[in-house]
mmCIF file of the N, C-alpha and C atoms, coordinates in Angstrom:
data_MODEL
# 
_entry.id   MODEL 
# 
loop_
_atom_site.group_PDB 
_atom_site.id 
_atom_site.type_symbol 
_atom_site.label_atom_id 
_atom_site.label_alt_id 
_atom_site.label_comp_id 
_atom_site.label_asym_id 
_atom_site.label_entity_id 
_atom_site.label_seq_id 
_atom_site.pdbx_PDB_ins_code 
_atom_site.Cartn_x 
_atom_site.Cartn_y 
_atom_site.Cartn_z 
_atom_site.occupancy 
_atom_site.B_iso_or_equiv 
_atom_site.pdbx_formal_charge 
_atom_site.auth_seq_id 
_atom_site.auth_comp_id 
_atom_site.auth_asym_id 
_atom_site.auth_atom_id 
_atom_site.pdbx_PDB_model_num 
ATOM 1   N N  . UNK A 1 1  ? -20.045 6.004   32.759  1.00 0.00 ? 1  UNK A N  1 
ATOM 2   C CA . UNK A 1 1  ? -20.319 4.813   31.992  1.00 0.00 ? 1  UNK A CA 1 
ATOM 3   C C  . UNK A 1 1  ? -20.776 3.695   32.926  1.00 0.00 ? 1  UNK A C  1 
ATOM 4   N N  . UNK A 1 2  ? -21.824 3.001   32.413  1.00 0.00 ? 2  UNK A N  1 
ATOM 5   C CA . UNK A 1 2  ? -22.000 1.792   33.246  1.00 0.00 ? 2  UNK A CA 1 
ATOM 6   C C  . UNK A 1 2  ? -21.502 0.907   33.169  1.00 0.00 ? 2  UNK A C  1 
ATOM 7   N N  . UNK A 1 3  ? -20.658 0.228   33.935  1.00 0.00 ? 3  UNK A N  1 
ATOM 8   C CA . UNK A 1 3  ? -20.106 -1.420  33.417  1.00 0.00 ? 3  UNK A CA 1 
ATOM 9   C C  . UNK A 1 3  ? -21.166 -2.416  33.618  1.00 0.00 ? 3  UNK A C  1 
ATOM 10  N N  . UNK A 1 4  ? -20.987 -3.642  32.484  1.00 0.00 ? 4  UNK A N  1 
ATOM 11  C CA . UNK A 1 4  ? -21.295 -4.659  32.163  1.00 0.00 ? 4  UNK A CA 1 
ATOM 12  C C  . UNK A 1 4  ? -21.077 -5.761  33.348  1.00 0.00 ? 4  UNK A C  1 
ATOM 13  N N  . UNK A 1 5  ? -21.511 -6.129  34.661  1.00 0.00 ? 5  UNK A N  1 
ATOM 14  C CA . UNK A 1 5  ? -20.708 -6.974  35.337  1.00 0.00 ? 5  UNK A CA 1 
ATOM 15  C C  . UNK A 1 5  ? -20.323 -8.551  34.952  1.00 0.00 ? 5  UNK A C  1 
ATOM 16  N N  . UNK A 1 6  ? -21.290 -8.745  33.693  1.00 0.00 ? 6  UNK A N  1 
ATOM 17  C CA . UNK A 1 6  ? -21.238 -10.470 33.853  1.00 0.00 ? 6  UNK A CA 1 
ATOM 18  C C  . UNK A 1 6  ? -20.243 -10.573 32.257  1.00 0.00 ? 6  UNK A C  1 
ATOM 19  N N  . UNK A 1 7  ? -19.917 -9.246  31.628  1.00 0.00 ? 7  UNK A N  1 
ATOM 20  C CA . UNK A 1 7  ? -18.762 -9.251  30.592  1.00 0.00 ? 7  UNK A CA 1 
ATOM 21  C C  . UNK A 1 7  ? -17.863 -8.284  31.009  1.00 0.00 ? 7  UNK A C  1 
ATOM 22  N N  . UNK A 1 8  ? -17.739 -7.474  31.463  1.00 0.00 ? 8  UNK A N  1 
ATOM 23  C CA . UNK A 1 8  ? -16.622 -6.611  31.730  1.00 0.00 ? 8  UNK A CA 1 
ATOM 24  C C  . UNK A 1 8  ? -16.749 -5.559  31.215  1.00 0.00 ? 8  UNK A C  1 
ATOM 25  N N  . UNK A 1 9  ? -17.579 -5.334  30.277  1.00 0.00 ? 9  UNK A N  1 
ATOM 26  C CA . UNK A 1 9  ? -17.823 -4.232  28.981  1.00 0.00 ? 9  UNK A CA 1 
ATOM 27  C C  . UNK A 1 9  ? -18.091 -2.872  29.881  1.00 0.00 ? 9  UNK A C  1 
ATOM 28  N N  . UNK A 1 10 ? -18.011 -2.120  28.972  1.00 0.00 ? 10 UNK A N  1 
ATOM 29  C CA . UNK A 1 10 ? -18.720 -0.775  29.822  1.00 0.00 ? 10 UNK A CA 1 
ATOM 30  C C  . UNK A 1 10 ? -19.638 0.015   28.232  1.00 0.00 ? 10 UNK A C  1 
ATOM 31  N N  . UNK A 1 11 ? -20.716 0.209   28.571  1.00 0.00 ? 11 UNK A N  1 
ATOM 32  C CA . UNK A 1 11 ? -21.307 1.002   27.658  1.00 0.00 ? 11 UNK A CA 1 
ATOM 33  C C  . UNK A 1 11 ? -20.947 2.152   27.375  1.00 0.00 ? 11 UNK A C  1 
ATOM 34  N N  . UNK A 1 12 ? -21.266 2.393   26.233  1.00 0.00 ? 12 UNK A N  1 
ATOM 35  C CA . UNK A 1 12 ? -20.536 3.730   25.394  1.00 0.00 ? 12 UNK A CA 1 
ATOM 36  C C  . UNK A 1 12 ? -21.747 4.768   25.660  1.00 0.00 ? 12 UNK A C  1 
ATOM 37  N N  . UNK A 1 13 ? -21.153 6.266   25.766  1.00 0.00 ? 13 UNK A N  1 
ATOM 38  C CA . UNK A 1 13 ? -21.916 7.258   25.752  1.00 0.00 ? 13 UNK A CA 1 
ATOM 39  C C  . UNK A 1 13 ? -21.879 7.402   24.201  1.00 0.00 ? 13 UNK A C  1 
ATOM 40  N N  . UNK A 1 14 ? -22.608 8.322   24.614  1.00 0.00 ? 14 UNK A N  1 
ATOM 41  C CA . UNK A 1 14 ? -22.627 9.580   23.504  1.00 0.00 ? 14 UNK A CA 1 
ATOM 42  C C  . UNK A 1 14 ? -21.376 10.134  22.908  1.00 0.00 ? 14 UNK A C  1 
ATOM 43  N N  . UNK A 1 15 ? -21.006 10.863  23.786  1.00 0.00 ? 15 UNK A N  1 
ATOM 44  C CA . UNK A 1 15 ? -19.778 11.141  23.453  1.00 0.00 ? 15 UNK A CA 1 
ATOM 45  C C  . UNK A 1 15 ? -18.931 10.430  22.921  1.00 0.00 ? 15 UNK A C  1 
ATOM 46  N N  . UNK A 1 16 ? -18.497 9.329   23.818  1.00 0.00 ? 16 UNK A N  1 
ATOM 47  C CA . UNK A 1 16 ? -17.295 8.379   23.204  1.00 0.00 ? 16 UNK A CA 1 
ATOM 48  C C  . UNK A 1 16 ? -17.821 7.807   21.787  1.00 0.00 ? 16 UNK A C  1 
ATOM 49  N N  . UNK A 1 17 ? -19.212 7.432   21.436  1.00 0.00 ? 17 UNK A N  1 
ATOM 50  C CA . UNK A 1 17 ? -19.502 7.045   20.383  1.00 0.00 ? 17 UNK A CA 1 
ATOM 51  C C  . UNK A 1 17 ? -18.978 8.292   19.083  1.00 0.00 ? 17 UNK A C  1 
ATOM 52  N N  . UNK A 1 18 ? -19.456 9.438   19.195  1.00 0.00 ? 18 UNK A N  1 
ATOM 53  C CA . UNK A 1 18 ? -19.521 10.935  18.929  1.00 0.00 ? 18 UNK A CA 1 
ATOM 54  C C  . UNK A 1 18 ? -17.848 10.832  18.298  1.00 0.00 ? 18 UNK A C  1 
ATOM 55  N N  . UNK A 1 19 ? -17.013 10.077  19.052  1.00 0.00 ? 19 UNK A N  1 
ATOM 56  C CA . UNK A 1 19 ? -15.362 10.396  19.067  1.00 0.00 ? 19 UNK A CA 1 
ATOM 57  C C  . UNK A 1 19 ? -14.712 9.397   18.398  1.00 0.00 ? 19 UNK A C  1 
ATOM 58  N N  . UNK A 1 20 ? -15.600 8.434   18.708  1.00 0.00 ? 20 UNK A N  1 
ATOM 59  C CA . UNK A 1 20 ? -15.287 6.975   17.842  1.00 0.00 ? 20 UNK A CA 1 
ATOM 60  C C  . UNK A 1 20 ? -15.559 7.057   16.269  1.00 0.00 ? 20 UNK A C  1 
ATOM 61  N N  . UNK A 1 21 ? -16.530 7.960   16.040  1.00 0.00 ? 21 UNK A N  1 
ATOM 62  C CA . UNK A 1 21 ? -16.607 8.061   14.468  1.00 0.00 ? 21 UNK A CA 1 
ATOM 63  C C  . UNK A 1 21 ? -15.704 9.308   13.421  1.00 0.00 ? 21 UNK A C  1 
ATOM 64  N N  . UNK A 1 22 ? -14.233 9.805   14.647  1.00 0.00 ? 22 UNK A N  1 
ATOM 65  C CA . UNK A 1 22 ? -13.528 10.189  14.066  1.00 0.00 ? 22 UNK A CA 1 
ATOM 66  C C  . UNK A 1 22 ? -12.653 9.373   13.391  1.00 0.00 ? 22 UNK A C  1 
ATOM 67  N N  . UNK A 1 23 ? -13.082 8.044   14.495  1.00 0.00 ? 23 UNK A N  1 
ATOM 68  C CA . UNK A 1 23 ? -11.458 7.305   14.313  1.00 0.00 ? 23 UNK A CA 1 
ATOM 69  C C  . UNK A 1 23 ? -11.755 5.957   12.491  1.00 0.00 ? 23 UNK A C  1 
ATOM 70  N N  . UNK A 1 24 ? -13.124 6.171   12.110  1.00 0.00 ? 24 UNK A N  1 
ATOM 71  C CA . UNK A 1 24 ? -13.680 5.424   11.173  1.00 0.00 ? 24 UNK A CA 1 
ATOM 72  C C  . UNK A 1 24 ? -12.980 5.125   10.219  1.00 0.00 ? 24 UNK A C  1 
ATOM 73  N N  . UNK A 1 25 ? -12.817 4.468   9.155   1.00 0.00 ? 25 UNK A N  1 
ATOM 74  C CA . UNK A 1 25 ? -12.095 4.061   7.977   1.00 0.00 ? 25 UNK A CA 1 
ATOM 75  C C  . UNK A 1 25 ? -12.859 4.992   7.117   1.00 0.00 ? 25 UNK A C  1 
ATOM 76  N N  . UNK A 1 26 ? -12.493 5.704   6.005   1.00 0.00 ? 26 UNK A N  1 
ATOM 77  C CA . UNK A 1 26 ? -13.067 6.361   4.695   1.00 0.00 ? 26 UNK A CA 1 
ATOM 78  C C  . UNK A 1 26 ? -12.635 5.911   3.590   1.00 0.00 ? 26 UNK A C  1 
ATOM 79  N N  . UNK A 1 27 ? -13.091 6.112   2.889   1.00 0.00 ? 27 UNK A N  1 
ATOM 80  C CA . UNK A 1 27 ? -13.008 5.557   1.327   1.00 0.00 ? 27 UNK A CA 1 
ATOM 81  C C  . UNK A 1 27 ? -12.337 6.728   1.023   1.00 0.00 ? 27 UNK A C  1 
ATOM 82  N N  . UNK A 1 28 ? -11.009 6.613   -0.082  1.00 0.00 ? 28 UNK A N  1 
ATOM 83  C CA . UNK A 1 28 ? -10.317 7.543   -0.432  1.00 0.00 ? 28 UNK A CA 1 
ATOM 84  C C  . UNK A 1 28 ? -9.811  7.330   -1.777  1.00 0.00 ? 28 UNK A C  1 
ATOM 85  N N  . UNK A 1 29 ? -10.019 8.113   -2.432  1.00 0.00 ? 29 UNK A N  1 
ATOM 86  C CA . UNK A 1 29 ? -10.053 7.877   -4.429  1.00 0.00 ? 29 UNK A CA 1 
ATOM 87  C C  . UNK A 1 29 ? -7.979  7.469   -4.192  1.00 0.00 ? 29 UNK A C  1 
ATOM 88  N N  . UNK A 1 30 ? -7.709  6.806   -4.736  1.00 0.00 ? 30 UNK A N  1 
ATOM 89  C CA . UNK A 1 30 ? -6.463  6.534   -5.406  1.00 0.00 ? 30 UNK A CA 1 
ATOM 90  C C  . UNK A 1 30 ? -5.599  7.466   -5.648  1.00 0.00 ? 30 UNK A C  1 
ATOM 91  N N  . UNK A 1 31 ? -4.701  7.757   -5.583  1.00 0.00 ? 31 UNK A N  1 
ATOM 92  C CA . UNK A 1 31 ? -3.473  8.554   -6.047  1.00 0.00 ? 31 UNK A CA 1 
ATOM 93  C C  . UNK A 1 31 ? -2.591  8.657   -7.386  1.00 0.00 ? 31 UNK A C  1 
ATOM 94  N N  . UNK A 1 32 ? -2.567  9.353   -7.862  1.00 0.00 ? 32 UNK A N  1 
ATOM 95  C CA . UNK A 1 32 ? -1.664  9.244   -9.090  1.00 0.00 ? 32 UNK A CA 1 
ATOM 96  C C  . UNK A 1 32 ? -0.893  8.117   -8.915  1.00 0.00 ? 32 UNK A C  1 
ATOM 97  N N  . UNK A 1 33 ? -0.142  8.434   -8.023  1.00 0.00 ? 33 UNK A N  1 
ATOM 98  C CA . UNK A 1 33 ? 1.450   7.312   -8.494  1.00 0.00 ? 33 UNK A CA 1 
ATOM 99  C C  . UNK A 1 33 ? 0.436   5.939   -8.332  1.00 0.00 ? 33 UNK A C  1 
ATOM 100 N N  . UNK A 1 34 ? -0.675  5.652   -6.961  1.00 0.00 ? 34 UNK A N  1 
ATOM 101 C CA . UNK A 1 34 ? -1.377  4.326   -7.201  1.00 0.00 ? 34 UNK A CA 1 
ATOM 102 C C  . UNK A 1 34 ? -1.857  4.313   -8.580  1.00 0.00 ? 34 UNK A C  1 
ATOM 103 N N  . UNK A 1 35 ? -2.230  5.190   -8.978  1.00 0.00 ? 35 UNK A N  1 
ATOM 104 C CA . UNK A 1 35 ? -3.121  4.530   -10.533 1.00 0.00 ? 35 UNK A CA 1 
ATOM 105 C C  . UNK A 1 35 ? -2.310  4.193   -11.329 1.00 0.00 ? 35 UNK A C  1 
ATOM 106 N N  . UNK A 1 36 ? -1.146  4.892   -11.526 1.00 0.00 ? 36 UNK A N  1 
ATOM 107 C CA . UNK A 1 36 ? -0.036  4.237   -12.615 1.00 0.00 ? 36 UNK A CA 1 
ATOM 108 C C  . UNK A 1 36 ? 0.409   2.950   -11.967 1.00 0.00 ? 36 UNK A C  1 
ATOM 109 N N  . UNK A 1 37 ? 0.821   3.105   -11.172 1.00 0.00 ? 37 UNK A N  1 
ATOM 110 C CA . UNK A 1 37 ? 1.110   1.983   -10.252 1.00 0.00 ? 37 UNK A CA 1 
ATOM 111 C C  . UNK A 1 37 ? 0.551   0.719   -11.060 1.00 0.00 ? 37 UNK A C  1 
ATOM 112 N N  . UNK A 1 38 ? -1.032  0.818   -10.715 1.00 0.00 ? 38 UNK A N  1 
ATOM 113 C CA . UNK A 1 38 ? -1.767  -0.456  -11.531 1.00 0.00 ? 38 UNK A CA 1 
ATOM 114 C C  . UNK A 1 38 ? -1.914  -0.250  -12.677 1.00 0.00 ? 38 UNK A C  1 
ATOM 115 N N  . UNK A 1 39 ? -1.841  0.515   -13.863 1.00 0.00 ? 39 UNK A N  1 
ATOM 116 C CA . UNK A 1 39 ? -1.220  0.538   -15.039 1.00 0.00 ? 39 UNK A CA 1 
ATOM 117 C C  . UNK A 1 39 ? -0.203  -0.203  -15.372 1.00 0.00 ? 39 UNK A C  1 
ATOM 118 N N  . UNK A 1 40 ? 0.254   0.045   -14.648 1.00 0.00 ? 40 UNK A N  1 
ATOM 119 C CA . UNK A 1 40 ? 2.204   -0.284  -15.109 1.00 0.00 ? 40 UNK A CA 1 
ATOM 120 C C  . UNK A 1 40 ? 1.826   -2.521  -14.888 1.00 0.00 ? 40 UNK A C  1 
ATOM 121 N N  . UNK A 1 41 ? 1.245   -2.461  -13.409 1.00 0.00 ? 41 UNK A N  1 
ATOM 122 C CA . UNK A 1 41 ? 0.902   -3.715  -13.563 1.00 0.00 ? 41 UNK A CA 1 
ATOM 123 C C  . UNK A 1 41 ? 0.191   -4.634  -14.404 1.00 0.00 ? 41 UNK A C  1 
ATOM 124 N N  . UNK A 1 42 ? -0.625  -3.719  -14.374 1.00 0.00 ? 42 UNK A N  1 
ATOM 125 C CA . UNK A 1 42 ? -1.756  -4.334  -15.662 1.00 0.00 ? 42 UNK A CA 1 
ATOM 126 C C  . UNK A 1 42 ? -0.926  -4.644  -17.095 1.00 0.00 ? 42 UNK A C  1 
ATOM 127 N N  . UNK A 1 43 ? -0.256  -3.536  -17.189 1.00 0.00 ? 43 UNK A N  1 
ATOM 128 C CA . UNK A 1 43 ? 0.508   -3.830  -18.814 1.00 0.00 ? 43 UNK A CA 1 
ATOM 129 C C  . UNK A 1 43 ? 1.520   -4.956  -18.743 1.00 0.00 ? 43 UNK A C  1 
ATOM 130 N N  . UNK A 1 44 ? 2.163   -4.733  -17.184 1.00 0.00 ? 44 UNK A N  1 
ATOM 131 C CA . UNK A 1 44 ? 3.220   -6.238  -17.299 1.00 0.00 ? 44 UNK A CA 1 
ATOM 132 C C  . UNK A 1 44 ? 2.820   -7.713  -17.387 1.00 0.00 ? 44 UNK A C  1 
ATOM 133 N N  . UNK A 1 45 ? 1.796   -7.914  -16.819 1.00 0.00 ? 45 UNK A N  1 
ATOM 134 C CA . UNK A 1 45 ? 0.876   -9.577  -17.216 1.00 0.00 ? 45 UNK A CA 1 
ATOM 135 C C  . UNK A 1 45 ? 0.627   -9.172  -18.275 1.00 0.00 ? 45 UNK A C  1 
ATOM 136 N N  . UNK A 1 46 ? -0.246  -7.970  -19.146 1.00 0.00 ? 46 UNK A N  1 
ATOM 137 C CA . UNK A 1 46 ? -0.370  -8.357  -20.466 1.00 0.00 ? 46 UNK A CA 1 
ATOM 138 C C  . UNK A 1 46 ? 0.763   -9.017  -21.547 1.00 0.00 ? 46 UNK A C  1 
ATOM 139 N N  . UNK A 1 47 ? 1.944   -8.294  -21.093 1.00 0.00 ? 47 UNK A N  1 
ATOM 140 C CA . UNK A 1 47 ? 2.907   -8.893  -22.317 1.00 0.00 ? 47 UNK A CA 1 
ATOM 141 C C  . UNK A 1 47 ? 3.289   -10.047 -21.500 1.00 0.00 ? 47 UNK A C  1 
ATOM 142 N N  . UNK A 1 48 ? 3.792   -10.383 -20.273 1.00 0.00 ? 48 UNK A N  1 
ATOM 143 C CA . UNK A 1 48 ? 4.132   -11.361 -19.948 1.00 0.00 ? 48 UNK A CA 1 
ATOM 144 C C  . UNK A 1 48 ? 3.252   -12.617 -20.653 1.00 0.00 ? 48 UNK A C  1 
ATOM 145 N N  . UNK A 1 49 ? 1.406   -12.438 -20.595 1.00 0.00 ? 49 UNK A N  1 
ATOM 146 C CA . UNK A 1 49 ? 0.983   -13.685 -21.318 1.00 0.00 ? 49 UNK A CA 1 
ATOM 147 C C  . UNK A 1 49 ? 1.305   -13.530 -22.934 1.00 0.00 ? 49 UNK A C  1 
ATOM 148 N N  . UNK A 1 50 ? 1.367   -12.465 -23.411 1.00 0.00 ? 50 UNK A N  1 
ATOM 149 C CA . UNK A 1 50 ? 1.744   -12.381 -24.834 1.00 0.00 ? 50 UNK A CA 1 
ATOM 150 C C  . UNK A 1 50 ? 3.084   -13.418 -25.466 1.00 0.00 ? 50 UNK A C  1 
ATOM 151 N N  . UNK A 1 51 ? 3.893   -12.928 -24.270 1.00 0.00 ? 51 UNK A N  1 
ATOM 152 C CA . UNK A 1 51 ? 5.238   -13.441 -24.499 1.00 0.00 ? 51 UNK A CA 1 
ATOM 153 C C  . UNK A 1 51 ? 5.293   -14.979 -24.129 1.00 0.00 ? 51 UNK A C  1 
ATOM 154 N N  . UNK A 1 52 ? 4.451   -15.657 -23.399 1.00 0.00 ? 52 UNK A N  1 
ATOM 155 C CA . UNK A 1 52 ? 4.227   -16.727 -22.534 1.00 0.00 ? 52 UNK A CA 1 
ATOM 156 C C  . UNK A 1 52 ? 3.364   -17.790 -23.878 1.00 0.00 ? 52 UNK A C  1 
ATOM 157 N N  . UNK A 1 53 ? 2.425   -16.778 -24.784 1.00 0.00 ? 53 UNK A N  1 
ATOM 158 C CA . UNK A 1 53 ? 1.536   -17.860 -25.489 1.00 0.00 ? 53 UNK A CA 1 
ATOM 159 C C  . UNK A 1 53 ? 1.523   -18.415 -26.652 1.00 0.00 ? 53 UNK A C  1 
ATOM 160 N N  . UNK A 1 54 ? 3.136   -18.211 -27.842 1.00 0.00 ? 54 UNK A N  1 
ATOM 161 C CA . UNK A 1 54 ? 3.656   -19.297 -28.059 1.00 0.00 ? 54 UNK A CA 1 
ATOM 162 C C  . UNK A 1 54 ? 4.127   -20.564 -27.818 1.00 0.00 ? 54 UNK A C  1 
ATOM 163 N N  . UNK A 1 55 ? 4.758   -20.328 -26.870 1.00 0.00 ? 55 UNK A N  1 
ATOM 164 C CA . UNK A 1 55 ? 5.418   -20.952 -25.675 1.00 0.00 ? 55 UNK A CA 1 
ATOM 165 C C  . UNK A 1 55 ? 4.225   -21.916 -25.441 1.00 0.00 ? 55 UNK A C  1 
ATOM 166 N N  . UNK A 1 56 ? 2.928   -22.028 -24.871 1.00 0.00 ? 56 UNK A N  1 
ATOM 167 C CA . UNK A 1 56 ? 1.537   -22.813 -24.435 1.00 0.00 ? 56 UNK A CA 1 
ATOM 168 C C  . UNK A 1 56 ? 1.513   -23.554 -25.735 1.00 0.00 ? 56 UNK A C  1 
ATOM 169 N N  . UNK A 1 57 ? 1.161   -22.688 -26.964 1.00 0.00 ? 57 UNK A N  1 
ATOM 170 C CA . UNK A 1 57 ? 0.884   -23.450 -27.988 1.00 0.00 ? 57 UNK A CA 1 
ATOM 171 C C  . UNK A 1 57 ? 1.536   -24.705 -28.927 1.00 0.00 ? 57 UNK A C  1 
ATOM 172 N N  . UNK A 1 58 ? 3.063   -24.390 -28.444 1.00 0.00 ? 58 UNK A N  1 
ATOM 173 C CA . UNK A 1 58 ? 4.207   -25.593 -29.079 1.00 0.00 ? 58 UNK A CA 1 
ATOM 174 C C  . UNK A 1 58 ? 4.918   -25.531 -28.090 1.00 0.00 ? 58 UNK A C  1 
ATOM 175 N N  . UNK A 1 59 ? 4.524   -26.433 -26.971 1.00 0.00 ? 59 UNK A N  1 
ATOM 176 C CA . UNK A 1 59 ? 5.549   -27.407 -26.056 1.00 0.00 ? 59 UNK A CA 1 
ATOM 177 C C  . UNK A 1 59 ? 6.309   -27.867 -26.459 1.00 0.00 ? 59 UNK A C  1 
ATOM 178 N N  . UNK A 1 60 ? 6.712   -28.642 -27.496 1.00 0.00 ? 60 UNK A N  1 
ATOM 179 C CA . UNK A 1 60 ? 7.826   -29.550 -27.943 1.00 0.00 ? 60 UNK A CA 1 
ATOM 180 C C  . UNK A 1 60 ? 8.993   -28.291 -28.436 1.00 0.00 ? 60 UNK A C  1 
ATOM 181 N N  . UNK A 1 61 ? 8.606   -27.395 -28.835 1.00 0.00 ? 61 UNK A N  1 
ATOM 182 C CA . UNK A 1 61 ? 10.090  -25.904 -29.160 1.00 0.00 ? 61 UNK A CA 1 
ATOM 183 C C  . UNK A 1 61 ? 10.710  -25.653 -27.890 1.00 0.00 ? 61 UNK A C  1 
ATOM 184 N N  . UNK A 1 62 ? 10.069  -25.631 -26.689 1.00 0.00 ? 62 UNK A N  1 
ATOM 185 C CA . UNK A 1 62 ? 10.557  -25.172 -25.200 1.00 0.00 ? 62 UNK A CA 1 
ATOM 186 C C  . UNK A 1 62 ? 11.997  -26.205 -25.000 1.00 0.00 ? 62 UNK A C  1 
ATOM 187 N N  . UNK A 1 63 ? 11.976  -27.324 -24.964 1.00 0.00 ? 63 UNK A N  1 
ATOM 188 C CA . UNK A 1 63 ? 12.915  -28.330 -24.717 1.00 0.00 ? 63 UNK A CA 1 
ATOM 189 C C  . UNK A 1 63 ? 13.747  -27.721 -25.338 1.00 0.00 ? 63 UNK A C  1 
ATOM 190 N N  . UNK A 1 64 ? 14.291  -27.379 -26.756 1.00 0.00 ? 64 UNK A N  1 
ATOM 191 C CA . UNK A 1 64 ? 15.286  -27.061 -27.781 1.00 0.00 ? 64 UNK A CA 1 
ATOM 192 C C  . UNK A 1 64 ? 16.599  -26.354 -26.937 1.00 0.00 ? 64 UNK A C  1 
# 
């Protein structure tokens, strides 16, 4: 490898490049338990605003 003298760097071969694209991030489809996972979330804000939007509509009942 050659080093860089005025950064310190050293240029990449082939190889090391070659080895570096084992180490890459991939895109990987979701997992069961993740997909319910966000199911389960998704459904809990739904009722939470359900349950929440009487409540918005008559402020003055909340005090009681």
């Amino acid at each position: 490898m050659i080093k860089d003298r005025a950064f310190g760097r050293q240029d990449s071969t082939a190889a090391a490049r070659e080895a570096n694209k084992m180490f890459r991030k991939v895109e990987t489809t979701p997992s069961d338990h993740a997909k319910a996972d966000k199911a389960f979330q998704a459904n809990r804000e739904r009722l939470k605003a359900e349950r929440l939007a009487p409540e918005s509509k008559h402020p003055a009942n909340k005090a009681r």
